[in-house]
N, C-alpha and C positions, 0 to 999 in steps of 0.2 A: 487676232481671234481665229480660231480653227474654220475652216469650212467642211460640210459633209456632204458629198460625193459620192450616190451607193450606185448609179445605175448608169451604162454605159458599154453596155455588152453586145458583141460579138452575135450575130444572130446566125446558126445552122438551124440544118432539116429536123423539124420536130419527130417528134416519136413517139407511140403511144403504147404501153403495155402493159401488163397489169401485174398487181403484186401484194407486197408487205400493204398495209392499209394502216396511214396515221392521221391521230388527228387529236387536236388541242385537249387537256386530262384537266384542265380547270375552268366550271362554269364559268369563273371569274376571275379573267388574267390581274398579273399583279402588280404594280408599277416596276419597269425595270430600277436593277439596285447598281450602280455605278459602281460599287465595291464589287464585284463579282468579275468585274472588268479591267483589272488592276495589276499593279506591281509592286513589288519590294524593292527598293534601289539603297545604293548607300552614296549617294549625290552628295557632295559636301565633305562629310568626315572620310572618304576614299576617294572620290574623283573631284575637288577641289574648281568644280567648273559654276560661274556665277550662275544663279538659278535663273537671271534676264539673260542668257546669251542666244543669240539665234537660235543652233544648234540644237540644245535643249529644250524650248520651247517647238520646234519644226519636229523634233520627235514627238511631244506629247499631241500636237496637231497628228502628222502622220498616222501615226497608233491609233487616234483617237482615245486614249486613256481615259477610261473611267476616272480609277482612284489610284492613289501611290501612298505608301507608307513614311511617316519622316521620324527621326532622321533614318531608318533602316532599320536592319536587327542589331545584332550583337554590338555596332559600332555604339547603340543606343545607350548601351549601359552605362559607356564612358565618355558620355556628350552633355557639355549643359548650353541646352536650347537658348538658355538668356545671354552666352557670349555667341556662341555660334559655332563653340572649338572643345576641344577635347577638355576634360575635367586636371584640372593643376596638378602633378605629382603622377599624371597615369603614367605606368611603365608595359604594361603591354603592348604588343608589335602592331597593335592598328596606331595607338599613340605614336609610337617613338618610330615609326618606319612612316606615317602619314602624316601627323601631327606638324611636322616642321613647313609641310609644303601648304598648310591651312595656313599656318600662323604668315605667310606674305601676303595677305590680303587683309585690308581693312577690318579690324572686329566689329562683328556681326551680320559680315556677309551672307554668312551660313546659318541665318536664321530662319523660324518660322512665316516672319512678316516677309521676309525678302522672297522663301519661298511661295507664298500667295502670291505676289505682284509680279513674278516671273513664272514658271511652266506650272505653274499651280494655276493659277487662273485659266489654264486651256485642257484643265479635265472638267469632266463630269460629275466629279463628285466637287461640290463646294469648298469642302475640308479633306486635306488628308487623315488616314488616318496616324494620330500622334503617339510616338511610342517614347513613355517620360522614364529619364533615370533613376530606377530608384535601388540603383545598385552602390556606385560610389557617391553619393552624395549623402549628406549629414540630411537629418527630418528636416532642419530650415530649410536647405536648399533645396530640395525637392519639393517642399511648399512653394518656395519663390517659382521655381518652372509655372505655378498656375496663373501666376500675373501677365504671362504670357500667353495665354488664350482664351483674351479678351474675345476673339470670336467667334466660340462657343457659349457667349449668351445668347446668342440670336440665332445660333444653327445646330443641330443634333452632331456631334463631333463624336467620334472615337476613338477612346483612349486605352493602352496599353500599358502595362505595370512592369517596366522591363522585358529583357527579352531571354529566354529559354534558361532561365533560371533553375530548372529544372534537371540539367546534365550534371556530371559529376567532375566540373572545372573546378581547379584550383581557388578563384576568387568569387566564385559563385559559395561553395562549401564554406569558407570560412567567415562568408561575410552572412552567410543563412545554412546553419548545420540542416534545416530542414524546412518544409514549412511553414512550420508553426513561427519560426522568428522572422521569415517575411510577412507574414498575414499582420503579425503585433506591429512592425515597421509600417504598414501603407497603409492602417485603418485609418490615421487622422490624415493623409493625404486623400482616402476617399471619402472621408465625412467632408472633407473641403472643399472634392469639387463636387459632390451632391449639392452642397448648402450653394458655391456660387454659377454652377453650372448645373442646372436640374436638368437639363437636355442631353448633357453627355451618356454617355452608353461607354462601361470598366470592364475592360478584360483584363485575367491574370495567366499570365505562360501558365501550363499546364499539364504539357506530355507532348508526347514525337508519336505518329502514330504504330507503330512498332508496337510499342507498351501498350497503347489503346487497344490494337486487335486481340497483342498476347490477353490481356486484363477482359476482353469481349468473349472469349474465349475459355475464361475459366479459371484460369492461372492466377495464383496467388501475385500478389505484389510483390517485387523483386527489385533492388536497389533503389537510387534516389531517385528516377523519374517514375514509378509506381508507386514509392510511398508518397511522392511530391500530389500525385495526382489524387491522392484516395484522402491526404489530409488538407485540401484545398477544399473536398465536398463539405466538410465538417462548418465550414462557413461561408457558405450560400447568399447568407445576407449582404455579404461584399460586395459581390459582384454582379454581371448583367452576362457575361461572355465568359466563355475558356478560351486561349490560345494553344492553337494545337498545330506543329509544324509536320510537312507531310515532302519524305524525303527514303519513301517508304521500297520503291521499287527498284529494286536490288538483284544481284546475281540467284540469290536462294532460291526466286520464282523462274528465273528463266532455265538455270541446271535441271528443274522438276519436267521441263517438259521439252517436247522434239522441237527440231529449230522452225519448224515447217507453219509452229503455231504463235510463233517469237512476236509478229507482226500485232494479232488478235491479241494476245496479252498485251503488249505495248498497252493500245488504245481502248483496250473495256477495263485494264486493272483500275483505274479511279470509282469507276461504279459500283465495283464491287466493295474495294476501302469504304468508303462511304456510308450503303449502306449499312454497312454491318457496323461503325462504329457512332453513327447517330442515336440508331436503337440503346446502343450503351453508355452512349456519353447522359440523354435523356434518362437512363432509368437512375444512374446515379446523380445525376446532378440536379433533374425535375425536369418539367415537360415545355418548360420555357426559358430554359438555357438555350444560350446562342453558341454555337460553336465559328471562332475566326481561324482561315486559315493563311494567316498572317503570310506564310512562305510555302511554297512546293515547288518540288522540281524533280526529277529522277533523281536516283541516289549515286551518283558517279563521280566513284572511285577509281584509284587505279589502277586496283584489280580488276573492273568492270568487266562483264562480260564481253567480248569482241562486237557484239548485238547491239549493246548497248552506246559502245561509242561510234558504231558507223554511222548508228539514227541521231547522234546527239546536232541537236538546231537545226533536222531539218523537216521533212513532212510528216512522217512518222511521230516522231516530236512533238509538232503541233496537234496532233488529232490525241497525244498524249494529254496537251495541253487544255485544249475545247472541251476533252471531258471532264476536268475538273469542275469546269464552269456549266455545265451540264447536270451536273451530278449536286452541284449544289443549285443551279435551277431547281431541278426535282425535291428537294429538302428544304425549299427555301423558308421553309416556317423556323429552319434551327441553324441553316448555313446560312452565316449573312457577310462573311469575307471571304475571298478568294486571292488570293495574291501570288504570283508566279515572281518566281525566285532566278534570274535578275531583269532588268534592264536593261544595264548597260558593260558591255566587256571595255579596255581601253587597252590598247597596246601600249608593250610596258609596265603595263600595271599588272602583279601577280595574283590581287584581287578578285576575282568573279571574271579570271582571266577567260572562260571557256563556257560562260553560265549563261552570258547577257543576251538578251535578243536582237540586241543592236551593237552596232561595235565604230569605235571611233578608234581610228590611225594613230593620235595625241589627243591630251588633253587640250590642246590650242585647235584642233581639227574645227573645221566645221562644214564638213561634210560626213554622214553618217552612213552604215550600212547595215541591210536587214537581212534576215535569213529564212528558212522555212516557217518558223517557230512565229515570228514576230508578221510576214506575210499572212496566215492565216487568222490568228490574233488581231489584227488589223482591223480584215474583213467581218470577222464577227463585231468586233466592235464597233465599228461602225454602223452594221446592224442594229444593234442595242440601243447606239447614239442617237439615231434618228427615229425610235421606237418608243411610246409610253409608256406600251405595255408588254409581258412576257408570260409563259404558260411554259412547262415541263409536257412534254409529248406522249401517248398513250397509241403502242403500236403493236399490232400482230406480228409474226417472221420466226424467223428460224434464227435457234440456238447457237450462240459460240461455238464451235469445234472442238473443245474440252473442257470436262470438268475433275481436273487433275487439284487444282486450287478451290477450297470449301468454300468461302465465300462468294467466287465468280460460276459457280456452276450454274445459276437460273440466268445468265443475262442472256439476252438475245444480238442480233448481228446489225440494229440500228441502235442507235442514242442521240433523240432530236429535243432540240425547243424551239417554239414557234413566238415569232415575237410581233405586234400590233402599233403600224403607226397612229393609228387612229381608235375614236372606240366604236367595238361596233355596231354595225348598224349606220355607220355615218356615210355621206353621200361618194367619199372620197379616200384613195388612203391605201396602204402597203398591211401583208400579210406576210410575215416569211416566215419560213421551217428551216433551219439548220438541222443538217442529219451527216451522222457519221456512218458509214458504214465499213467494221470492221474485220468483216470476214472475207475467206481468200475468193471471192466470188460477187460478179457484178448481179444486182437486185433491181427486180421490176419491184416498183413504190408504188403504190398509189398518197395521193394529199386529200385531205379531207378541207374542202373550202367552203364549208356550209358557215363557215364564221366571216365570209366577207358579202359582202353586199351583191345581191342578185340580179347581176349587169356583166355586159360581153367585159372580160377582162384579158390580160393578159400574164403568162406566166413564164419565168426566163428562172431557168434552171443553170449554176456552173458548178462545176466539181470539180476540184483539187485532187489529182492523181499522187496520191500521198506516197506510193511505193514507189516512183519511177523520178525521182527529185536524186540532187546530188549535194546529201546532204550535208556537209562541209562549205558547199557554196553559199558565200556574200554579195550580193549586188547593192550598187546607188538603192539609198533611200528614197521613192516617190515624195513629190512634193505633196501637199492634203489635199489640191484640189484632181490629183491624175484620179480617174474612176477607177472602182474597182471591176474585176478582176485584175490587181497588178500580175503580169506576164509571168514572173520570174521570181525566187528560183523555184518554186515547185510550179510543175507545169499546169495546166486544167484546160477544162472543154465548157462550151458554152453552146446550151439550146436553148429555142421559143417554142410556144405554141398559144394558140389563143384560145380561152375559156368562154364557151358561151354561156348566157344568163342562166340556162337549166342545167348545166352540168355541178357535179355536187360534190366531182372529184377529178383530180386530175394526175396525170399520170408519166413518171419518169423511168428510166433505166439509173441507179449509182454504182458507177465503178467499184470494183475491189478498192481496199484501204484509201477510203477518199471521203474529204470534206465536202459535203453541196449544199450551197444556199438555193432554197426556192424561193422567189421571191412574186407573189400576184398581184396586181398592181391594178385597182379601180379608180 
């Protein structure tokens, strides 16, 4: 079983100055959501490693992992959950270039059940969420997948209806010209698991946000992921969620502006995506539609901008990353998945050769390594892990450094959530603020602590120097019990100060492009 580990800091010279002013934006925090906290992996139908191996479970410990998706995306389409192996006859390259090296292990290794009783059992989220074929499989067979989740009668499970069905592939097109003949395909597989699973919560692929902004924006519907999107509203009744993959941040926006701002876009662009396409995903879909955002990651290419790939997996990256989960913090009435795109890289493997947050030597390794990306991620989550509750941040400060991009022109130069070990008013217990700060310049903060109990406490501020990391660097994985602040590879600063019972705020310095957890401790 995982252990969690949040406190264990480095004590310098306090400091006290004054500043941006934050402080919790919900009377009523909201139980933290374990999918927010997650990943997309393709474990099994790509990396062929048993879901009980050390290795693989010492990660989801490490990480502290919310939730993970099974069996992944696209690999989903051509997976039947009930052997554990690719569907009979597939000829595409995940089959026939992966498929051989599945098929030397027992069938059903790579199943559901084996997933729960191996690194499934050491997330936070109960259930992964299930992503079922209903691409190459006949209607029986894609009924049969539901005899297999038997344990979504007793726990709120979420399920997926394929995966990005929505592009304009080859076997996507022929097997659904649009659609209308997937909606006619998966009704009687959702009438099925409404009747035997009333707990589940269906999402249908939906759109890349691309479409979604263009479509927020104005623009007529254009090819098969906007008409995909405009004829999925038509039947509402289906479903509970949209899936919408978000792979959005691309060379377009960084050519628009001087390099000098490259940094600040990095890490505010999610805030912006977001909100501007909640507003619209709501107005057409209704005002309690969920939006999942099953996968994200930058969009790198190999054209990428040279920006793009100095920061890829490292500090920069992760504060990329944190605001995602930020951003649907603040949405959380309509954002209820968040899923960063990948886990795991493996040498050798051309897979998510360059994507994963963690990377493994061989598939036989069992030794793992992390990088900027997966170091901060860590840290938050284990925030989360050890928190009941959580709140989206309400803070005064000064504006981004441009407003060259329409949607990012009102953000400001914090984006925090504050997260509640306890509730409050209780005699005992943790308060933390995560704040990013993404402009080229260090910010006097103030914290607004009128939400923990009014007693001498303590507060331990560290901050992740996101700019000054080398982003390319790997180090040994921590075991789950090393405390946080892990050292390496992006580097951070760690202060205290003590809170006495009448102060009603307390007050930090945050670095230029850098992650800080405050954490107060009564």
């Amino acid at each position: 079983m995982c252990l969690s580990v949040l406190l264990g800091f480095i004590v310098t010279c306090p400091v006290l100055l004054r500043g941006s002013h934050l402080f919790p934006s919900s009377q009523v925090p909201l139980p933290v959501n374990s999918n927010l906290f997650a990943v997309n992996d393709v474990l099994g139908p790509i990396f062929p490693i048993p879901y009980n191996s050390s290795v693989l479970e010492s990660i989801a410990c490490s990480l502290r992992l919310g939730g993970m998706r099974f069996p992944g995306g696209t690999v989903a389409n051509y997976w039947n959950i009930t052997s554990g192996r690719y569907v009979r006859g597939c000829n595409v390259s995940s089959c026939t270039t992966y498929g051989p090296r599945i098929d030397n292990f027992p069938l059903g290794t790579f199943t559901l059940s084996n997933f729960l009783q191996g690194m499934g059992k050491d997330l936070t989220a109960s259930v992964p969420l299930i992503d079922l074929n209903c691409l190459t499989l006949t209607e029986t067979e894609a009924l049969a997948q539901l005899d297999w989740l038997e344990i979504c009668k007793s726990r709120e499970c979420l399920i997926e209806l394929s995966n990005e069905l929505y592009l304009n592939s080859g076997d996507y097109v022929s097997r659904f010209p649009t659609a209308t003949q997937y909606l006619s395909f998966i009704e009687p597989v959702v009438k099925e698991i409404r009747a035997r699973y009333p707990m589940a919560k269906i999402s249908l692929p939906a759109s890349n946000i691309p479409t979604v902004l263009a479509l927020a924006k104005g623009q007529k519907p254009s090819g098969r992921s906007g008409s995909w999107l405009v004829d999925l509203a038509k039947r509402r009744d289906l479903f509970d969620g949209i899936t919408v993959h978000d792979y959005s941040l691309q060379d377009y926006y960084f050519k628009r502006l001087p390099k000098e701002v490259w940094p600040t876009l990095m890490a505010a662009f999610p805030e912006g995506v977001y909100q501007n396409i909640t507003k619209y995903l709501k107005a057409e879909f209704g005002e309690n539609i969920e939006i999942w955002i099953s996968e994200y990651n930058v969009g790198l290419k190999s054209s990428s901008t040279s920006y793009l790939r100095e920061v890829a997996n490292g500090g920069m990256h992760g504060l990329f990353t944190i605001s995602h989960i930020f951003s649907a913090i603040s949405n959380e009435a309509t954002i209820k998945v968040m899923f960063y795109h990948a886990l795991l890289s493996v040498n050798g493997t051309a897979w998510d050769s360059n994507s994963g947050m963690v990377r493994l030597s061989s598939l036989q390794s069992q030794s793992a390594y992390i990088n900027g990306v997966s170091q901060l991620f860590a840290h938050v989550n284990a925030v989360a892990r050890n928190s009941s509750t959580m709140s989206s941040v309400e803070h005064s400060g000064e504006k981004i450094p441009f407003t060259d991009v329409p949607f990012m022109a009102n953000l400001t130069c914090l984006q925090a959530a504050v997260f509640f070990s306890e509730s409050r008013g209780s005699n005992d217990g943790q308060m933390t603020y995560i704040v990013i700060n993404r402009c080229p310049k260090s910010l006097e903060t103030s914290f607004d602590v009128n939400h923990s109990v009014a007693v001498d406490r303590q507060a331990i501020l560290v901050s992740y120097i996101c700019s000054t990391d080398e982003p390319g660097r790997w180090v040994p994985m921590p075991n789950p019990e090393v405390p946080f602040p892990w050292p390496e590879p992006v580097p951070s600063e760690t202060s205290k100060q003590s809170v006495a019972a009448s102060k009603k705020h307390v007050q930090f310095n945050l670095p230029m492009f850098s992650l800080n957890v405050m954490t107060l401790t009564w």
